[in-house]
Backbone as CSV, one residue per row, in Angstrom:
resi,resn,N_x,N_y,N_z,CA_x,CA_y,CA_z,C_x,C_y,C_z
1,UNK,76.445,-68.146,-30.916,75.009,-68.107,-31.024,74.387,-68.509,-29.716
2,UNK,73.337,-68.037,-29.088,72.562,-68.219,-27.679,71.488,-69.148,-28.178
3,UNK,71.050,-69.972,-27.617,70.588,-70.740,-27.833,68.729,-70.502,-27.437
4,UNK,68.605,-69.301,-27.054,67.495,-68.785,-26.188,67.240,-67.049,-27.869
5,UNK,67.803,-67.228,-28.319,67.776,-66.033,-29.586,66.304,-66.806,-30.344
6,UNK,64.974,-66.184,-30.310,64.085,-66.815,-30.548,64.126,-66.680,-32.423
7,UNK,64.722,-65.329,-32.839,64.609,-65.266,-34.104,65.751,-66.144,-35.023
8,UNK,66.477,-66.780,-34.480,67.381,-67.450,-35.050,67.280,-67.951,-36.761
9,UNK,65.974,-68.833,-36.507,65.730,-69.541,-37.511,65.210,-68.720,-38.904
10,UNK,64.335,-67.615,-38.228,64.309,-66.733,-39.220,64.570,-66.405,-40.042
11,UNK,66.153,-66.126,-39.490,67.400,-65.747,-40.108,68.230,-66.832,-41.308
12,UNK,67.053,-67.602,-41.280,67.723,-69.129,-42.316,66.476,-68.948,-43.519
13,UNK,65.405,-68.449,-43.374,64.818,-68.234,-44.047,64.969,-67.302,-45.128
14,UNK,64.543,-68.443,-46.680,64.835,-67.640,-47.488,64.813,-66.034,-48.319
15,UNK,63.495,-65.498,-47.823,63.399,-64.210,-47.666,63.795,-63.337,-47.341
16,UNK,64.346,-63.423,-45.883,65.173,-62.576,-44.955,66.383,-62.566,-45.553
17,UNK,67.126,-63.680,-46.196,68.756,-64.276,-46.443,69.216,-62.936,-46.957
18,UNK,68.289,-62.026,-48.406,69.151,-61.077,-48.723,69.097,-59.980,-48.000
19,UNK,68.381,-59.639,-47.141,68.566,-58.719,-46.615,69.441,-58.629,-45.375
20,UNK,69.850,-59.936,-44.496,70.761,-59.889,-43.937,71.962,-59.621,-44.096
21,UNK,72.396,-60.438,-45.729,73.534,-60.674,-46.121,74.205,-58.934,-46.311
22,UNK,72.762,-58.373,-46.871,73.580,-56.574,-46.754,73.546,-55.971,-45.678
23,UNK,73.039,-56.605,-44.887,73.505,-55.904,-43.378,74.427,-56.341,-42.928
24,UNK,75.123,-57.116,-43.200,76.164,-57.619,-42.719,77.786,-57.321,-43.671
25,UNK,77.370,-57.003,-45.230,78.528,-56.891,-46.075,77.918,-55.202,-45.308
26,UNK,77.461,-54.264,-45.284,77.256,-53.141,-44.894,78.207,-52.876,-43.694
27,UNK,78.142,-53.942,-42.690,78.903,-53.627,-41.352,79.954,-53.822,-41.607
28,UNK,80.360,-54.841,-42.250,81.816,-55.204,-43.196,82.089,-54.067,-43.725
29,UNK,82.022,-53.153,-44.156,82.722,-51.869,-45.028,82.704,-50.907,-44.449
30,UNK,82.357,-50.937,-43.479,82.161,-49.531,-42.407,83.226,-50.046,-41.510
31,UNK,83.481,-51.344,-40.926,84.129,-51.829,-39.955,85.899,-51.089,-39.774
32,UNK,86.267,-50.881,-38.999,87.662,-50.525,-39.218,88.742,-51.146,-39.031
33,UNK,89.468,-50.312,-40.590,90.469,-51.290,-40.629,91.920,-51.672,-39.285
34,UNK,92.721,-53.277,-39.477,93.770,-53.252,-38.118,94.504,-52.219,-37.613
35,UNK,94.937,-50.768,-38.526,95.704,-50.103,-38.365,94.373,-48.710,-37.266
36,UNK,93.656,-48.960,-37.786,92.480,-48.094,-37.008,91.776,-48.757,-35.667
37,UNK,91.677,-50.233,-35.271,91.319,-50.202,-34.479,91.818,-49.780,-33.483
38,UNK,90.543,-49.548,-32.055,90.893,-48.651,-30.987,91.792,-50.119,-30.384
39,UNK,92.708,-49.204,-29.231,93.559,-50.149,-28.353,92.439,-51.179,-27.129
40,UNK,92.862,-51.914,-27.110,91.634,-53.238,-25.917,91.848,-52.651,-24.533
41,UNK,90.898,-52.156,-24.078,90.539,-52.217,-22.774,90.891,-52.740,-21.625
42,UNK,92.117,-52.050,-20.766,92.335,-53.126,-19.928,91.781,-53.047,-18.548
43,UNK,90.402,-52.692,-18.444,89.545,-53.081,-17.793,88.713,-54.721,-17.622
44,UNK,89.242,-55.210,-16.427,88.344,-56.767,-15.647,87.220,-57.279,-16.760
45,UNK,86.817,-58.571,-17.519,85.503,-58.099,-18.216,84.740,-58.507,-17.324
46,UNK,84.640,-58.726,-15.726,83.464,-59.083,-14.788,83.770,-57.767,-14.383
47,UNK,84.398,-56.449,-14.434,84.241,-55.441,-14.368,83.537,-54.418,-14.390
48,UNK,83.019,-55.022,-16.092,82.585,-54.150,-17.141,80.751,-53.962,-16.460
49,UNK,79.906,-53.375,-17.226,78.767,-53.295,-16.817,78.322,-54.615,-17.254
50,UNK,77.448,-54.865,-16.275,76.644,-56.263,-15.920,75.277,-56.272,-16.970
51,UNK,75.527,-57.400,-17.646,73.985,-57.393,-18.902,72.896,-58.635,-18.466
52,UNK,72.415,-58.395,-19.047,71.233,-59.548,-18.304,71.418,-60.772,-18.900
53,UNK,71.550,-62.238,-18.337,72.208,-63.320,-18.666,70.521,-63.658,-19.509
54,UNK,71.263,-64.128,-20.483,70.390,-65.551,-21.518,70.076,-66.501,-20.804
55,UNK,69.336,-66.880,-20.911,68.567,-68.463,-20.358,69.574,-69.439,-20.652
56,UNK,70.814,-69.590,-21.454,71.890,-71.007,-21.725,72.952,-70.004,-20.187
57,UNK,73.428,-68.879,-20.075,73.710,-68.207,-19.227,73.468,-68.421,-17.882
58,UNK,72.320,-68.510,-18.009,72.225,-68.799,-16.735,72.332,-70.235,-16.144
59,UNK,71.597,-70.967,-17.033,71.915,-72.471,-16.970,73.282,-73.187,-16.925
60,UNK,74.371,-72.586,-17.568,75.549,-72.783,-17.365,76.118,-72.397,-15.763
61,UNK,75.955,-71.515,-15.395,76.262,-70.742,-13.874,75.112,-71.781,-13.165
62,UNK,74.123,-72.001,-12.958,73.733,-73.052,-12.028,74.467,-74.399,-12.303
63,UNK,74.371,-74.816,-13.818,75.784,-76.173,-13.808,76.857,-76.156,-13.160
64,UNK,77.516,-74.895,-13.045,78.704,-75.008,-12.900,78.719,-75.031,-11.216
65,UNK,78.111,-74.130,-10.489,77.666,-74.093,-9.199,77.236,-75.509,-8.507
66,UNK,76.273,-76.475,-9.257,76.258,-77.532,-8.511,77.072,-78.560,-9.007
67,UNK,78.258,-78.340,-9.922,79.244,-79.559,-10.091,80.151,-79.034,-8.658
68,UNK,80.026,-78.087,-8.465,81.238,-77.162,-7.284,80.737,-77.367,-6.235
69,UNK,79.432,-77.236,-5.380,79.007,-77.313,-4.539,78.727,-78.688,-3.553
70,UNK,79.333,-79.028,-2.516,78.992,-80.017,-1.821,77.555,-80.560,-1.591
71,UNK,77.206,-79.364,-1.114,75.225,-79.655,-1.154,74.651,-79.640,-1.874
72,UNK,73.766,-80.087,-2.445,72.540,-79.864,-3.407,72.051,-78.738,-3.762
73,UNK,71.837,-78.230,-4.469,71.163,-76.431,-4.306,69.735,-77.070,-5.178
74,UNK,69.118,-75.453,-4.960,67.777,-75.441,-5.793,67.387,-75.589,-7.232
75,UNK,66.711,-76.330,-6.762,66.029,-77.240,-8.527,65.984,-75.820,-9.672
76,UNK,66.382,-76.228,-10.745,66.317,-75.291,-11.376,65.154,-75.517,-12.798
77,UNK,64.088,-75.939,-12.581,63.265,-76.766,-13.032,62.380,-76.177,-14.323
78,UNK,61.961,-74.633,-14.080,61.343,-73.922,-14.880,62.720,-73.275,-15.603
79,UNK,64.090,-73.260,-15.783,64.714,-72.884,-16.325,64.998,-73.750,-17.594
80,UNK,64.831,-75.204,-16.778,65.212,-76.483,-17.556,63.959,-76.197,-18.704
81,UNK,62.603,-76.370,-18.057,61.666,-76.404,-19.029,61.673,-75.651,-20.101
82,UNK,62.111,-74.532,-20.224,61.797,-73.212,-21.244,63.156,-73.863,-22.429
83,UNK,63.941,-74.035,-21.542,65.612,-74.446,-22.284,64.937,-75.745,-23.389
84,UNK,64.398,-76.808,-22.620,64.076,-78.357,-23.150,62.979,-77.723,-24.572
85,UNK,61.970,-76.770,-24.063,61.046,-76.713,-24.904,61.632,-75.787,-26.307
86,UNK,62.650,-74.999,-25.868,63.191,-74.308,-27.051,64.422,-75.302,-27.992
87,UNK,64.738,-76.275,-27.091,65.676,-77.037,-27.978,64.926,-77.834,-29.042
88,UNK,64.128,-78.448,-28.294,62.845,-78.974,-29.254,61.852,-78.218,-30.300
89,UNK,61.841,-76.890,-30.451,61.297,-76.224,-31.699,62.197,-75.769,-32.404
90,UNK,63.481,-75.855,-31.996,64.869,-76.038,-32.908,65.295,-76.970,-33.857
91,UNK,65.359,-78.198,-32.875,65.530,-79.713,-33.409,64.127,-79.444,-34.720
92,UNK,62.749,-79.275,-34.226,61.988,-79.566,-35.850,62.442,-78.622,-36.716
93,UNK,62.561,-77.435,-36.431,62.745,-76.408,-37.040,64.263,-76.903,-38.222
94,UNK,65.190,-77.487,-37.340,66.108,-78.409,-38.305,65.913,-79.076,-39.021
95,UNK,64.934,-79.973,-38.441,64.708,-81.405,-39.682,63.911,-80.837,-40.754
96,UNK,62.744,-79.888,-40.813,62.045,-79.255,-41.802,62.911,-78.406,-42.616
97,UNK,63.928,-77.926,-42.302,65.196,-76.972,-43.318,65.902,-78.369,-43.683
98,UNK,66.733,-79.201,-43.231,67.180,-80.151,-43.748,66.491,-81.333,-45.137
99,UNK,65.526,-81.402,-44.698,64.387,-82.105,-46.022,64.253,-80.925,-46.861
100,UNK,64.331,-79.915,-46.797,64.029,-78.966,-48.401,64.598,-79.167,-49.359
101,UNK,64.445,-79.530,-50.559,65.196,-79.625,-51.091,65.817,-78.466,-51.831
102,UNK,65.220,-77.014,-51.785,65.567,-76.194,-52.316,66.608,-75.080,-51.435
103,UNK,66.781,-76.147,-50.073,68.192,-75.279,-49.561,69.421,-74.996,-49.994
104,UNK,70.022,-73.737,-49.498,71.513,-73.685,-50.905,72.368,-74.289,-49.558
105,UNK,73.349,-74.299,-49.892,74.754,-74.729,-49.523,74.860,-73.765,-48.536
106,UNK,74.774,-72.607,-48.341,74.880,-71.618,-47.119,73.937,-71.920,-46.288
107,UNK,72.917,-72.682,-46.947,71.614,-72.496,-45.411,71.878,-73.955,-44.777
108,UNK,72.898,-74.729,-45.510,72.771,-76.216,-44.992,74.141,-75.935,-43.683
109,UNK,75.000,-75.226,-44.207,75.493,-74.925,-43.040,75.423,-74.091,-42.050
110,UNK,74.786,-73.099,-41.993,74.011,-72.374,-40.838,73.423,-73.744,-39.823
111,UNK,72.860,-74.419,-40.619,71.689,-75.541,-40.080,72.687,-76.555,-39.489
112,UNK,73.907,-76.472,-39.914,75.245,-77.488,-39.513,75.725,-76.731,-37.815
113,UNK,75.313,-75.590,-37.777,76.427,-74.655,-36.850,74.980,-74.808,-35.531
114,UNK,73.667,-74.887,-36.194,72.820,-74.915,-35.227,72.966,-76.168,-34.720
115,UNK,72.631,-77.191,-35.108,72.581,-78.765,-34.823,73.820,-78.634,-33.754
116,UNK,75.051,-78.075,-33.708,76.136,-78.059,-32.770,75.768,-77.295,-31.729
117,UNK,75.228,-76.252,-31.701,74.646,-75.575,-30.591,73.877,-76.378,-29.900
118,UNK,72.675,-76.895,-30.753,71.642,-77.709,-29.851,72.459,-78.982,-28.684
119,UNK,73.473,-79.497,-29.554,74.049,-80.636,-29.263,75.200,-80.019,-27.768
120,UNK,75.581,-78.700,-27.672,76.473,-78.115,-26.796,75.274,-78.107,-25.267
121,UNK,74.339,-77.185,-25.601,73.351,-77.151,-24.827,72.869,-78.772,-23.721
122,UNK,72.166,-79.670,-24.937,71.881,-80.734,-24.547,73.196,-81.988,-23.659
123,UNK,74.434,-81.694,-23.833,75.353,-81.640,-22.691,75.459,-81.516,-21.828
124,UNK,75.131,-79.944,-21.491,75.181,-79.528,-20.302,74.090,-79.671,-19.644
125,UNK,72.911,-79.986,-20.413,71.426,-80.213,-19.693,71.830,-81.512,-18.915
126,UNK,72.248,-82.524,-19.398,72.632,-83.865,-18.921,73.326,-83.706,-17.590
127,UNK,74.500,-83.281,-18.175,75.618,-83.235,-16.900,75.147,-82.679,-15.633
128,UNK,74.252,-81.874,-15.676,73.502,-80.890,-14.768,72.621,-81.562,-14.330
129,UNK,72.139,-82.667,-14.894,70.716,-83.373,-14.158,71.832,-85.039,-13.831
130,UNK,72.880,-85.332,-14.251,73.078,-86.470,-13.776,74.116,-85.751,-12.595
131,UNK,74.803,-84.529,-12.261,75.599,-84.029,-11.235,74.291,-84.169,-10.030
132,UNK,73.115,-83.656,-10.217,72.201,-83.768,-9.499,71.265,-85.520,-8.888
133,UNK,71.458,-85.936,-9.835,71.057,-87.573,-9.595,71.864,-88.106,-8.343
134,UNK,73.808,-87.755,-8.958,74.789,-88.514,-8.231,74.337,-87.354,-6.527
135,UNK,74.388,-86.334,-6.291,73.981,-86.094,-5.110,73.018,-86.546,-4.513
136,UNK,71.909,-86.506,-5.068,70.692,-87.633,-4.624,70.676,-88.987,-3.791
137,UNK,71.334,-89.636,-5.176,71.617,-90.980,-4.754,72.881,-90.789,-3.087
138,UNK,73.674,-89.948,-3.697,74.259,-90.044,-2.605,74.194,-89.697,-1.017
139,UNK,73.183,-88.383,-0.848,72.472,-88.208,0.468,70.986,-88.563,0.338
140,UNK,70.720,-89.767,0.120,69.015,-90.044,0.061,68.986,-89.742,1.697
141,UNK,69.579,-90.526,1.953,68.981,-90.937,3.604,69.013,-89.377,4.404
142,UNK,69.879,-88.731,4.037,70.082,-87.503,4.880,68.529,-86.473,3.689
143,UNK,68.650,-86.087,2.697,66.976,-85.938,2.317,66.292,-86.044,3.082
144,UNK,66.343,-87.603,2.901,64.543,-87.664,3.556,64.263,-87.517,4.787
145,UNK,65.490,-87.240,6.024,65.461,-86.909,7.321,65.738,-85.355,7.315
146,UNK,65.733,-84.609,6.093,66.006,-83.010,6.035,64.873,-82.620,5.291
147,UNK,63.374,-82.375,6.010,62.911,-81.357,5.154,63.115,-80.093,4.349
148,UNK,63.831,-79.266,5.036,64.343,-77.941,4.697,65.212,-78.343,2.676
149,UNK,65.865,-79.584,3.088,66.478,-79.924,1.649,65.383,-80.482,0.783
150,UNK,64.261,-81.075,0.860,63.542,-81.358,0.169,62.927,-80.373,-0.259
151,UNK,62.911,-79.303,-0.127,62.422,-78.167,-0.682,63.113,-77.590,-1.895
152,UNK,64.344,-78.003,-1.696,65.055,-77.509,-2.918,64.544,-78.613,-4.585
153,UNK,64.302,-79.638,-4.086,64.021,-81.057,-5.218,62.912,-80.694,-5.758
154,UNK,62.713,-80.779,-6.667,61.588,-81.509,-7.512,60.884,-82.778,-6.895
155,UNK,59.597,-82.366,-7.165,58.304,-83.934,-7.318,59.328,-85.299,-7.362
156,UNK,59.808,-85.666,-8.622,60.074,-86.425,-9.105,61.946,-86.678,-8.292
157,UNK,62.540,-85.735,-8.165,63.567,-86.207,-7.477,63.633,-86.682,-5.749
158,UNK,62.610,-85.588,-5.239,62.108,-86.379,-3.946,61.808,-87.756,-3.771
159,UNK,60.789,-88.006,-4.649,60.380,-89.468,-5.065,61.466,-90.465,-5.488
160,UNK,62.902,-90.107,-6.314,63.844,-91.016,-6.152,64.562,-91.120,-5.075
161,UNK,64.818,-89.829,-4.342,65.552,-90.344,-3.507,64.829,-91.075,-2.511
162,UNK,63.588,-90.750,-1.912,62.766,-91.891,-1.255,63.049,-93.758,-1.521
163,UNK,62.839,-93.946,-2.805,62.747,-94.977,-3.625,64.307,-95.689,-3.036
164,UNK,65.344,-94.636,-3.598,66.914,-95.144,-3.671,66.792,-95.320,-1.966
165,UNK,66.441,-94.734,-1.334,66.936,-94.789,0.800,66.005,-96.130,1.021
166,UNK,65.388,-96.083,0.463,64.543,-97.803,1.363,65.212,-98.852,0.340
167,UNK,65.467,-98.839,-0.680,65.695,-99.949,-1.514,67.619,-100.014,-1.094
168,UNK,68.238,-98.921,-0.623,69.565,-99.316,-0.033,69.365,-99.844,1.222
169,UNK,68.508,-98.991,2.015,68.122,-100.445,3.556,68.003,-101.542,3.039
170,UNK,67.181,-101.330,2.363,66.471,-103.364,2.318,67.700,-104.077,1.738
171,UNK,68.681,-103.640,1.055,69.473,-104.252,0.548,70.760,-104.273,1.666
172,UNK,71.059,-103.372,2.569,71.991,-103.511,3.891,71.616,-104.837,4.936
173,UNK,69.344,-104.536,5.208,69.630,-105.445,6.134,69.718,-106.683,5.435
174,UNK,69.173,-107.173,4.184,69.386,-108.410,3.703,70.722,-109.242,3.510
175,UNK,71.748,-108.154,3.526,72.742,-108.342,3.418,73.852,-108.689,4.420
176,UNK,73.460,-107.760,5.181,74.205,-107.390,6.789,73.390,-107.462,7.974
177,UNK,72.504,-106.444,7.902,71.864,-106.171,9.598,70.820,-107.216,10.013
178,UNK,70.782,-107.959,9.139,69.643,-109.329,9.684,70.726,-110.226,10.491
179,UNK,71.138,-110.445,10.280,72.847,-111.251,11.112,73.391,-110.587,12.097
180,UNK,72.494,-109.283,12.534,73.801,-108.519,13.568,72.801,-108.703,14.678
181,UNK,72.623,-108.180,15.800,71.721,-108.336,17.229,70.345,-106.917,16.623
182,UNK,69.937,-107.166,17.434,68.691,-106.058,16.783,68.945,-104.497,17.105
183,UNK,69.678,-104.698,18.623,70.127,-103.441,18.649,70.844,-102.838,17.687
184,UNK,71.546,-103.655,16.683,72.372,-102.995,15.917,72.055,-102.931,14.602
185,UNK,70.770,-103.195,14.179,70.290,-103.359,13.102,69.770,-101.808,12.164
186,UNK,69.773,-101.185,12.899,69.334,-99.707,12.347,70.690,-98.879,11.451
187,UNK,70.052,-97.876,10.897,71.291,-96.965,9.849,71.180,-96.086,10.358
188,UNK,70.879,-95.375,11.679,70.730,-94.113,12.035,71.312,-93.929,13.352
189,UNK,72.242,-94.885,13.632,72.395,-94.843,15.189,73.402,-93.901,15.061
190,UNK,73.836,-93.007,16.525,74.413,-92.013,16.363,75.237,-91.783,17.723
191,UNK,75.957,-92.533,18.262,77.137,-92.934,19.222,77.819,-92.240,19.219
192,UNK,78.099,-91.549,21.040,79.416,-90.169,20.741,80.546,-90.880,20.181
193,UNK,81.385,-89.977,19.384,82.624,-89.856,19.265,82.614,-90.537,18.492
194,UNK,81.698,-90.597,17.335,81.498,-91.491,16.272,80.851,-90.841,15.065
195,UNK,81.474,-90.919,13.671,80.575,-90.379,12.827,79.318,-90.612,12.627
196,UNK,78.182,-89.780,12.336,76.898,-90.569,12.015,76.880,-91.196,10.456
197,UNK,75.889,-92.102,10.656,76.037,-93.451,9.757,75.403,-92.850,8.541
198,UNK,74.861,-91.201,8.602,74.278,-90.848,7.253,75.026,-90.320,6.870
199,UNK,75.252,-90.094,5.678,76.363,-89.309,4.859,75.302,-87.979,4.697
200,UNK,76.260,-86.746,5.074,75.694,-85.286,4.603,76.971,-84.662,4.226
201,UNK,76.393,-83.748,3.886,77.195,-82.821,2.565,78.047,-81.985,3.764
202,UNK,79.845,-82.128,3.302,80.839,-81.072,3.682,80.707,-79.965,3.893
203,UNK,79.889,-79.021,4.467,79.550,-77.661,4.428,80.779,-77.036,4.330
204,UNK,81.822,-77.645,4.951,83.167,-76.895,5.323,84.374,-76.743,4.089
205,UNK,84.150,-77.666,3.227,84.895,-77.626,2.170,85.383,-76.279,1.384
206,UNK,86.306,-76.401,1.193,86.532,-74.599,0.520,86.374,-74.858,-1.083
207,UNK,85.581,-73.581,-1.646,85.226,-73.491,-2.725,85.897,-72.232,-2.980
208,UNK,85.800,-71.979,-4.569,86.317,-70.945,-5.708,85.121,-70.269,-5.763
209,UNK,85.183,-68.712,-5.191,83.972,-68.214,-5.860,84.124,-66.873,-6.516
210,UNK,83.486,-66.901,-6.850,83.831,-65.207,-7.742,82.328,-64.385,-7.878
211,UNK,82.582,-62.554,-7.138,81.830,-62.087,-6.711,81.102,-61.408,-8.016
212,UNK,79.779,-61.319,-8.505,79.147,-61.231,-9.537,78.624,-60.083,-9.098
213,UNK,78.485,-59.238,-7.857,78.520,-57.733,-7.424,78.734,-57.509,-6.270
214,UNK,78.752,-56.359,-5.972,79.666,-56.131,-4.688,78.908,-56.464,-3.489
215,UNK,79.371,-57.451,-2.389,78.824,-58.221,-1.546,79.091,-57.747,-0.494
216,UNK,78.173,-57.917,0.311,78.124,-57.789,2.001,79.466,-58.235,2.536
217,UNK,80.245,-57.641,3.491,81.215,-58.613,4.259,80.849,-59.890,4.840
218,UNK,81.438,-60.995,4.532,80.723,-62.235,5.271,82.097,-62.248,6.328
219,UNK,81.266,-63.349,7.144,82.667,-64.031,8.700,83.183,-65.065,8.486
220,UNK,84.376,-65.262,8.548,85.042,-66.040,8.258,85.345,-67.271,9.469
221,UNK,85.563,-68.716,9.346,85.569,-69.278,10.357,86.250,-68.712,11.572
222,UNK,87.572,-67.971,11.178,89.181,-67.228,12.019,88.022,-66.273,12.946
223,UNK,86.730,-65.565,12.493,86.689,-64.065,13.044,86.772,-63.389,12.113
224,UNK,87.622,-63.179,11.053,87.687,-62.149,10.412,86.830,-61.745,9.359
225,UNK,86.425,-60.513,9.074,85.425,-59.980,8.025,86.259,-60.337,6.309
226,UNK,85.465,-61.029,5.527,85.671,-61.326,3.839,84.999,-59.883,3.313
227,UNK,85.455,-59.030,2.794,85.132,-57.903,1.924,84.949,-58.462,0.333
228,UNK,83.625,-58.590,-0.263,84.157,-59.181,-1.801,83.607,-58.073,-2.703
229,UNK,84.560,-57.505,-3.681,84.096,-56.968,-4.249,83.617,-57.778,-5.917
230,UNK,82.667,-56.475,-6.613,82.820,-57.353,-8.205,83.793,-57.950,-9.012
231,UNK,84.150,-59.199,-9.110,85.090,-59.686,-9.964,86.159,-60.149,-9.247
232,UNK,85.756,-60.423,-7.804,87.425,-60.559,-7.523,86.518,-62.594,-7.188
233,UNK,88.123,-63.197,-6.654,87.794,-64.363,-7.003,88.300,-64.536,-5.751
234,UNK,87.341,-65.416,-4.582,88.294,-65.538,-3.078,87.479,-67.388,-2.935
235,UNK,88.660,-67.807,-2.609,88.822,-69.428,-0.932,88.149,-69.084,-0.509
236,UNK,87.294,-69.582,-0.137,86.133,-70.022,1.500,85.230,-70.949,1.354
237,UNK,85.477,-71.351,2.762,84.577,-72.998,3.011,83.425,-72.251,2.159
238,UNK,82.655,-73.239,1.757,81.231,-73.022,1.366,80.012,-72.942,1.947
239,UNK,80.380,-72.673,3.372,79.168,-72.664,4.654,78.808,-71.344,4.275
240,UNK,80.507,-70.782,4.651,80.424,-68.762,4.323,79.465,-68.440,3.334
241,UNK,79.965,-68.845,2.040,79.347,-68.060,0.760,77.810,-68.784,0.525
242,UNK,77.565,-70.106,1.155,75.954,-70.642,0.543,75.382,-69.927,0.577
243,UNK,74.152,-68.832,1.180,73.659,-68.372,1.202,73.630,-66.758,0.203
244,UNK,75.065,-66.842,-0.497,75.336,-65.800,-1.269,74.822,-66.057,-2.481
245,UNK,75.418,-67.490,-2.957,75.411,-68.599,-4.077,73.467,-68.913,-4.261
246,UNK,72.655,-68.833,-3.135,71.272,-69.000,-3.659,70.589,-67.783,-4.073
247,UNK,70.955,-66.452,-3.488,70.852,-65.461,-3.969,71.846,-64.821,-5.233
248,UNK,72.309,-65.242,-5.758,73.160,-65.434,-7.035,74.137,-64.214,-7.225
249,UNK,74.634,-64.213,-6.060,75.349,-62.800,-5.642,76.853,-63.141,-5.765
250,UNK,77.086,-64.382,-5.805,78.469,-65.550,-6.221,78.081,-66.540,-7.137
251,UNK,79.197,-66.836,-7.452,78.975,-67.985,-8.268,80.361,-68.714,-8.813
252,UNK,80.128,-70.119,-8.225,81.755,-71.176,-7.941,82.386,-71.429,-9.310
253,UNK,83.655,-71.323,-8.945,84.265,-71.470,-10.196,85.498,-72.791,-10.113
């Protein structure tokens, strides 16, 4: 079940119930039997023709992309909203079928199979906004010295990571850099042959990606041209493919 299927509930309603139920014993008797079905396709199924992703669809492929991705990518904020606001006319839509008392035993479990959906969804909403927190927290300081990345954040995540980069100074120099000479009191100093003292994201790291249609040749660190076609699955740092991955032409696996 998609979690973005607006008629869902409908379909729990008592009116509709018989007429589904014969559309469905209908497809049941037409269906063919094991000795008749056709042989499976052994065609790629990222092969097959490309359908237009569901709103949980797509939200899953940006989850999965920024648990994979070293850098931060773009807020996915109006995706979240539509997702949050449909889980929530679900959730009532539950509790008002659950208090009936004139529900049968089939509609209490339909209402059992939804409550698990909602609960699958609201998972991945989490994991997806706390994968995004832990990057935050973890390049505040490089943020707030990268406009270009603050563009990708939200209002409200800009504003933490602001919050988290001064409240980790104040807690370094109170800790440390009040005791050191003044020259050495700063978090930004940047001495050859020395890492800088901000943490930024691995661009170079190699990622899993898999081509969602047939892509431009990209360059590879060696020189050499990456050919990707649909469905195939190739290694490369993630410098190569970022710019593929925001245009949603890849996507990390």
């Amino acid at each position: 079940m998609d979690i973005d299927d607006d008629d869902f509930f409908t379909k729990l309603d008592r009116p509709s119930r018989a007429a589904n139920n014969n559309a469905f014993q209908e497809r049941l008797r037409q269906a063919p039997r094991d000795e008749e079905d056709a042989a499976i396709p052994d065609a790629h199924p990222f092969l097959l023709e490309e359908e237009e992703e569901t709103p949980l669809q797509q939200l899953i492929r940006h989850w999965m992309n920024e648990r994979h991705a070293p850098d931060i990518l773009p807020n996915e904020g109006e995706l979240l909203a539509g997702l949050l606001d449909h889980i929530r006319s679900q959730s009532e839509t539950v509790q008002l079928l659950r208090t009936d008392p004139s529900s049968s035993e089939e509609e209490h479990f339909r209402i059992m199979l939804v409550q698990t959906e909602v609960e699958r969804v609201k998972f991945i909403v989490r994991s997806y906004l706390r994968t995004r927190l832990f990057k935050i927290e973890k390049f505040a300081r490089y943020i707030m010295t990268n406009p270009e990345v603050q563009q990708r954040l939200s209002e409200s995540e800009v504003d933490h990571a602001r919050r988290f980069a001064r409240l980790t100074d104040q807690h370094f120099y109170h800790a440390v850099l009040q005791s050191l000479p003044e020259t050495q009191q700063t978090l930004d100093d940047q001495p050859p042959f020395v890492p800088s003292m901000i943490a930024e994201p691995d661009k170079t790291r190699a990622v899993f990606m898999l081509a969602r249609r047939d892509c431009p040749p990209v360059r590879l660190p060696d020189g050499t041209a990456l050919e990707m076609r649909k469905g195939h699955i190739s290694l490369t740092p993630y410098s190569v493919v970022e710019q593929l991955i925001t245009r949603g032409e890849v996507e990390l696996v």
